[in-house]
Backbone as numpy.savetxt, mean C-alpha at the origin, in Angstrom:
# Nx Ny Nz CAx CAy CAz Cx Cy Cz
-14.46 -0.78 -11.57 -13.35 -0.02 -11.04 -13.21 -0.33 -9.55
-11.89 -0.13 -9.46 -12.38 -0.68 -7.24 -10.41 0.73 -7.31
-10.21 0.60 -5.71 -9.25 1.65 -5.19 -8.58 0.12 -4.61
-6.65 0.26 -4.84 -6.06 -0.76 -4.77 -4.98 0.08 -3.52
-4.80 -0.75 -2.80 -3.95 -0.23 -1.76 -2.71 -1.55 -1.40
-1.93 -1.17 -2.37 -0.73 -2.37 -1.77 -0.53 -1.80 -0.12
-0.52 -2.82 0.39 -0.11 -3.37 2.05 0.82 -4.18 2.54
1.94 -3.23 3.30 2.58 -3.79 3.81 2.45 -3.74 5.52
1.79 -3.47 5.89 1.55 -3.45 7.40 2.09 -2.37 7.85
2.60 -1.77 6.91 3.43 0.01 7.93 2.22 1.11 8.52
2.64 1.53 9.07 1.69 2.89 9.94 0.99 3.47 8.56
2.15 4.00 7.75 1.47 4.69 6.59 0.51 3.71 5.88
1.07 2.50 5.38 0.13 1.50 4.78 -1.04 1.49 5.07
-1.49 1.38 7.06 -2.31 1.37 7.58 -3.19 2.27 6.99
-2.87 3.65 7.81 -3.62 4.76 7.15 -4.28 4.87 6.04
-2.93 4.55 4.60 -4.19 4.72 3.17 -4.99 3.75 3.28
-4.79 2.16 4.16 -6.16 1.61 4.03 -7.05 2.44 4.44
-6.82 2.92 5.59 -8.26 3.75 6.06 -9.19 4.70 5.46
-8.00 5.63 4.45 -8.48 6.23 3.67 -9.29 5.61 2.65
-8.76 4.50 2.00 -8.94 4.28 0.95 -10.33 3.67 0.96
-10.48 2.72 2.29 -11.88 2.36 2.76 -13.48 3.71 3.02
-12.40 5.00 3.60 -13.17 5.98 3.79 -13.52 6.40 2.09
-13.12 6.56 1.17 -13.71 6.55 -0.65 -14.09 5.79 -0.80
-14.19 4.56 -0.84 -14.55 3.55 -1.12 -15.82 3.31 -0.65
-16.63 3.76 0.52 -18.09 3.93 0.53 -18.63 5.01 0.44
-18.03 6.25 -0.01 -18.32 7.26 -0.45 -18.42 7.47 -2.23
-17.54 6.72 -3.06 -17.44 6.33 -4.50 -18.47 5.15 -4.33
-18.80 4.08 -3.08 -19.30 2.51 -3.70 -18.20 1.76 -4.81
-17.04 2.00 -4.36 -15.98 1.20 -5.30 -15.36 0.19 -3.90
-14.93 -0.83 -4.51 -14.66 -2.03 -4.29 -12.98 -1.77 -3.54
-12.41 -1.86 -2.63 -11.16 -1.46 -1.96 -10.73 -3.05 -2.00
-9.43 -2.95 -2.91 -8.46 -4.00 -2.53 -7.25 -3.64 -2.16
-6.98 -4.82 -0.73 -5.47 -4.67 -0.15 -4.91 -5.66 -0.80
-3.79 -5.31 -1.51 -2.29 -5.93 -1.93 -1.49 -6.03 -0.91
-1.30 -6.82 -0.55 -0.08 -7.26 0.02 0.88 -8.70 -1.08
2.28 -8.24 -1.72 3.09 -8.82 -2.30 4.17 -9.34 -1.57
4.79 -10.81 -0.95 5.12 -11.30 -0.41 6.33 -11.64 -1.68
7.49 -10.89 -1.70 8.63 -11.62 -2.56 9.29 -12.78 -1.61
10.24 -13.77 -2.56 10.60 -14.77 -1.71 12.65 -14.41 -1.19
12.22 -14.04 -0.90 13.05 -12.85 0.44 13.30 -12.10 1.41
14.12 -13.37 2.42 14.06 -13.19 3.90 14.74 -11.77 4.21
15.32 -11.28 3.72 15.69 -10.23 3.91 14.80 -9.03 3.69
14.04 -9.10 2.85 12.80 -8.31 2.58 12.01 -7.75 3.31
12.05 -9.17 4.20 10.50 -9.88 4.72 11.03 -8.93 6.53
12.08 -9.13 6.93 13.24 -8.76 7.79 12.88 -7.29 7.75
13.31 -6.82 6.70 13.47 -5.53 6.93 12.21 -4.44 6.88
10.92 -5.50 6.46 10.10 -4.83 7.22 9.37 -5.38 8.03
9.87 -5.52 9.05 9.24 -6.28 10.14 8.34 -7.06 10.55
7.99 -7.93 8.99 7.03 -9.43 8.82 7.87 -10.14 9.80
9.28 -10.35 9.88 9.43 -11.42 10.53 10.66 -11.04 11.62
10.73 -11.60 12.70 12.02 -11.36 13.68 13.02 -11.84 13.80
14.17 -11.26 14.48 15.33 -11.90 14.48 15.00 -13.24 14.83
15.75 -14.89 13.79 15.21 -16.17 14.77 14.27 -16.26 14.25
13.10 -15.71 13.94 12.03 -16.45 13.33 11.99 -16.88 11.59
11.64 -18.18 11.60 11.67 -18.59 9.92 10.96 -17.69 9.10
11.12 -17.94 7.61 10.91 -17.15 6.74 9.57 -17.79 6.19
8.22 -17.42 6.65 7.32 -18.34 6.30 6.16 -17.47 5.43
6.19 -17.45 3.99 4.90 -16.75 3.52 3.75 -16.87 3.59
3.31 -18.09 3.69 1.75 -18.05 4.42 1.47 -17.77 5.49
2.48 -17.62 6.44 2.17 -16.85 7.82 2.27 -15.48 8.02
3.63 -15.14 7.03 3.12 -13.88 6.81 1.73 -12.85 6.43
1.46 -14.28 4.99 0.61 -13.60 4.02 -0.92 -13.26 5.43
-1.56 -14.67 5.98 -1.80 -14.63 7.15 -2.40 -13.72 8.19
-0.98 -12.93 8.66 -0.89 -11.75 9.09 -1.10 -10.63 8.82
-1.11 -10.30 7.54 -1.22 -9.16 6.70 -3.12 -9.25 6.70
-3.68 -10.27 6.54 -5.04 -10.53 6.04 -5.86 -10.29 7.31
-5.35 -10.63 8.57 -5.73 -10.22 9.79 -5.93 -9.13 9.99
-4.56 -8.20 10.06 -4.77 -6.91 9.85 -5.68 -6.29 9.02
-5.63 -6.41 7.65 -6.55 -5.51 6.95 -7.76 -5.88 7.50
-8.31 -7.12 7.93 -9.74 -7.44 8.15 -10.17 -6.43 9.40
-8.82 -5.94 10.32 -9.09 -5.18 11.73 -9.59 -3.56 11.00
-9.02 -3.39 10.50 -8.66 -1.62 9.65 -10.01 -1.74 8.83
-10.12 -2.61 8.23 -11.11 -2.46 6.60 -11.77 -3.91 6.12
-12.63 -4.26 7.21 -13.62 -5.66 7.32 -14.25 -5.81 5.72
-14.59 -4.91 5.22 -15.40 -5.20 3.37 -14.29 -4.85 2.43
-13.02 -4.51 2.57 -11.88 -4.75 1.86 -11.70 -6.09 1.01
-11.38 -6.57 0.35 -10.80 -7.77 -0.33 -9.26 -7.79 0.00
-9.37 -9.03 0.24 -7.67 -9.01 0.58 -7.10 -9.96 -0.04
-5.70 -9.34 -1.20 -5.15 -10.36 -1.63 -3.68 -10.04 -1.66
-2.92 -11.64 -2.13 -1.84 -11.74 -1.80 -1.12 -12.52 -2.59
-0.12 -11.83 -3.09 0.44 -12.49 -4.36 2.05 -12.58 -4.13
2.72 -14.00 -4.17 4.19 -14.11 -4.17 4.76 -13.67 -5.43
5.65 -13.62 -5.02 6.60 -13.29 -6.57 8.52 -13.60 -6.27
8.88 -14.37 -7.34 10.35 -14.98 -6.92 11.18 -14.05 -7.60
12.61 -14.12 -7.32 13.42 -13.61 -7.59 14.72 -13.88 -8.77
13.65 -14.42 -9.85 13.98 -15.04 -11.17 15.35 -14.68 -12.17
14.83 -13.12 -12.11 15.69 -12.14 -12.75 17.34 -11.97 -12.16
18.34 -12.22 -12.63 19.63 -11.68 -11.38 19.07 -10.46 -11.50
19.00 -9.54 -12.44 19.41 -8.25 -12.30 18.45 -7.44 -11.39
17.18 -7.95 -11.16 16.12 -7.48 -10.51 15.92 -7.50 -8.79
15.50 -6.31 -8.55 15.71 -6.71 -6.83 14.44 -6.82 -6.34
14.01 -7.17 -5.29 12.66 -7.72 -4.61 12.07 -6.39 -5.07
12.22 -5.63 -4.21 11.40 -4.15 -4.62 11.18 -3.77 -5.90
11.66 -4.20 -7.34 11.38 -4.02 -7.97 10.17 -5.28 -8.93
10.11 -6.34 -8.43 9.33 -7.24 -8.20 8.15 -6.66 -7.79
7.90 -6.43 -6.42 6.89 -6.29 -6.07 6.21 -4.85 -6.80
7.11 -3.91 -7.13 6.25 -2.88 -7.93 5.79 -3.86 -8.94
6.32 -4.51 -10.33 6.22 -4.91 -11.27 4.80 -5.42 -10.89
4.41 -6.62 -9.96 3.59 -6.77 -9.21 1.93 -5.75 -8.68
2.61 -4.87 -8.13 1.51 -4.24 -8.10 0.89 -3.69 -8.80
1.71 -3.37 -9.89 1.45 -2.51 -11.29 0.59 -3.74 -12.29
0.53 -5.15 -12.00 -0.22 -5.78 -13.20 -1.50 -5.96 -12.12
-1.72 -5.93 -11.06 -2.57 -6.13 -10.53 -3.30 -5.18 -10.15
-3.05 -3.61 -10.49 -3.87 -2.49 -10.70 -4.62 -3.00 -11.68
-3.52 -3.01 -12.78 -4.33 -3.32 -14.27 -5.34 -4.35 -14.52
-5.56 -5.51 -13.34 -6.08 -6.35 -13.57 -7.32 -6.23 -12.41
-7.29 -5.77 -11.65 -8.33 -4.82 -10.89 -9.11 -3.75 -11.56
-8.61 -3.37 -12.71 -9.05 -1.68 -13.11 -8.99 -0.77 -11.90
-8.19 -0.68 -11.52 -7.91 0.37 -10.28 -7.85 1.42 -10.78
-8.63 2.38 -10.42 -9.15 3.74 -10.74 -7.91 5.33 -10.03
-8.12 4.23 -8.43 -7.17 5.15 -7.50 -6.08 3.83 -6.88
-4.98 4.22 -6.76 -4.12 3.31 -5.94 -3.40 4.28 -4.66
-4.03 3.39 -3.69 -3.47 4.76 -2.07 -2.14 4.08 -1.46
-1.29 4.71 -1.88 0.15 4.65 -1.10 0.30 5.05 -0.07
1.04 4.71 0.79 1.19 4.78 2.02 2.63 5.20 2.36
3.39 6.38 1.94 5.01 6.32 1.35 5.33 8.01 1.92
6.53 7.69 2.78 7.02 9.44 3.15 7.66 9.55 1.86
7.80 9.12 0.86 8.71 9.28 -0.54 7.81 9.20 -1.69
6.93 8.75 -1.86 6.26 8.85 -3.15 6.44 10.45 -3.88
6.72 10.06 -5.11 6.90 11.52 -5.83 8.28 12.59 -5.16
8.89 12.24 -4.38 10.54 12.85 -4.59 10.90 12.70 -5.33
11.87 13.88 -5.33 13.18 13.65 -6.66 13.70 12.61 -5.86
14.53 12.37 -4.67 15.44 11.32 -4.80 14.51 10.08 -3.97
14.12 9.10 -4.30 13.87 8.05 -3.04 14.64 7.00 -2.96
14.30 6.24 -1.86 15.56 4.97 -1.59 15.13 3.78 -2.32
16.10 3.50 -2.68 15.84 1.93 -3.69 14.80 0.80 -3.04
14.71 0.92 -2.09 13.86 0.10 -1.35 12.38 0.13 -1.33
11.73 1.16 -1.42 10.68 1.91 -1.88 9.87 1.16 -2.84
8.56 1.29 -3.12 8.04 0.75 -4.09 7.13 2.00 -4.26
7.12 3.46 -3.55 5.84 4.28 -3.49 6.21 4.69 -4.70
7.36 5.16 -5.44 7.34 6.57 -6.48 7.10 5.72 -7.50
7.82 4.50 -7.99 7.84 3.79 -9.24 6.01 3.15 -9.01
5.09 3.12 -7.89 4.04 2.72 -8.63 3.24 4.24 -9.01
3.84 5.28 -8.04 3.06 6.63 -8.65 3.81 7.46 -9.87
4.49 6.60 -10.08 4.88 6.84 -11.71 3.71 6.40 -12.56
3.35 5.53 -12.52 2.02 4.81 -13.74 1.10 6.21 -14.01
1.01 5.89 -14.85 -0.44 6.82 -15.70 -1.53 6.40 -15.64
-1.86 5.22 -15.52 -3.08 4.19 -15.82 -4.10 4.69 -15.03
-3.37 5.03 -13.33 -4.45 5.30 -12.35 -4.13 6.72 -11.69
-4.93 6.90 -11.19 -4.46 8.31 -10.43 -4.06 7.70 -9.08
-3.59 8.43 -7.88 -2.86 7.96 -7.17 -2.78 8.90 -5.77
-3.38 8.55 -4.66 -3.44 9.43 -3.88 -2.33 8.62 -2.25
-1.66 9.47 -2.03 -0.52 9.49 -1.52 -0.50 10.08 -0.51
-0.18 8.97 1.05 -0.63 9.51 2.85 0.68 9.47 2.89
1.27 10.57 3.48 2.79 10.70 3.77 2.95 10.71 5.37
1.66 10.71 6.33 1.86 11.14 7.29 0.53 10.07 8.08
1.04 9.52 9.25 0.22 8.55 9.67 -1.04 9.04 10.67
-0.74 11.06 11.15 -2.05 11.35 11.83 -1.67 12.73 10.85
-3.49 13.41 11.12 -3.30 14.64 10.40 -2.83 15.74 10.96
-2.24 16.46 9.88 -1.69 17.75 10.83 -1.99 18.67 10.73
-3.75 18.78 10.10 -4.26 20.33 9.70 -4.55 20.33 11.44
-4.29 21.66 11.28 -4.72 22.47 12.69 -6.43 22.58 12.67
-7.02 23.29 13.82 -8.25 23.97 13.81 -8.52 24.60 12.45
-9.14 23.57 11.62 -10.03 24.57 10.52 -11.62 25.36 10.52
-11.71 26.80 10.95 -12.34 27.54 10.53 -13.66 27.39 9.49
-14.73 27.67 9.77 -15.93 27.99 9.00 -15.67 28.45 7.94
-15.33 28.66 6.61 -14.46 29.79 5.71 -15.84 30.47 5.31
-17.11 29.95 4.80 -18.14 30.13 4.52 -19.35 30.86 5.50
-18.92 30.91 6.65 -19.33 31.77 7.63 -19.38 33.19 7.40
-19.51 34.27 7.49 -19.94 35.56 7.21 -19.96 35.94 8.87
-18.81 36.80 9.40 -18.20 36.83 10.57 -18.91 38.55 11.19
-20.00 39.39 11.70 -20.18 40.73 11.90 -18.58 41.00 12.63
């Protein structure tokens, strides 16, 4: 069993790595970062793999992504899988779920940590890949909506106060 964390380099992404690394030596399960590279500059654009002017290059991306996780989560495995845009009817984002979803299965991913202000809404944006992979049944699915925490001062509860 290992905890699968698709990665896209976002703040939130960041985070469930962290988390996911923080279970992951607390379980002794194996943490893999996904990062899915579709072949689409616009994709790639709109989340800020690449800049205005700069080419559309997936191994530099992919690259980049592997850097990062190694900064966040050094005993992580890091992998990286393209995927084309074969289908007309299919859009990148739905690719890359399709994607992450065979590579849970092929991991045995136990937990998959999203990194998504939308996972599990009623409505999310087509662009998204958080709700359609926390749709699956296969794994359970723990979900950082927020990139610092916002519990306040928590209290002793177990304390016994005269």
């Amino acid at each position: 069993m290992s905890l699968l964390v698709p990665f896209d380099g976002s703040v939130l992404a960041r985070k469930a790595l962290e988390r996911a690394s923080a279970f992951g030596d607390l379980l002794e399960e194996d943490v893999v970062a996904l990062t899915v590279v579709p072949d689409d500059e616009e994709y790639a654009r709109d989340r800020g793999w690449i800049g205005e002017g700069e080419p559309f290059d997936p191994e530099t991306i992919a690259s980049g992504m592997q850097r990062r996780v190694g900064d966040i989560a050094p005993e992580a495995t890091f992998r990286v899988e393209r995927v084309s845009s074969d289908e007309p009817t299919a859009t990148a984002t739905t690719n890359v779920v399709r994607e992450i979803k065979r590579i849970a299965a092929e991991v045995g991913a136990s937990v998959v940590f999203i990194g998504s202000e939308n996972a599990g809404s009623v409505i999310s944006p087509q662009s998204s890949v958080g709700s359609p992979v926390a749709n699956d049944h296969r794994y359970d699915v723990y979900v950082v909506r927020h990139s610092e925490s916002e519990v306040g001062d928590v209290e002793d509860v177990d304390s016994v106060r005269s």
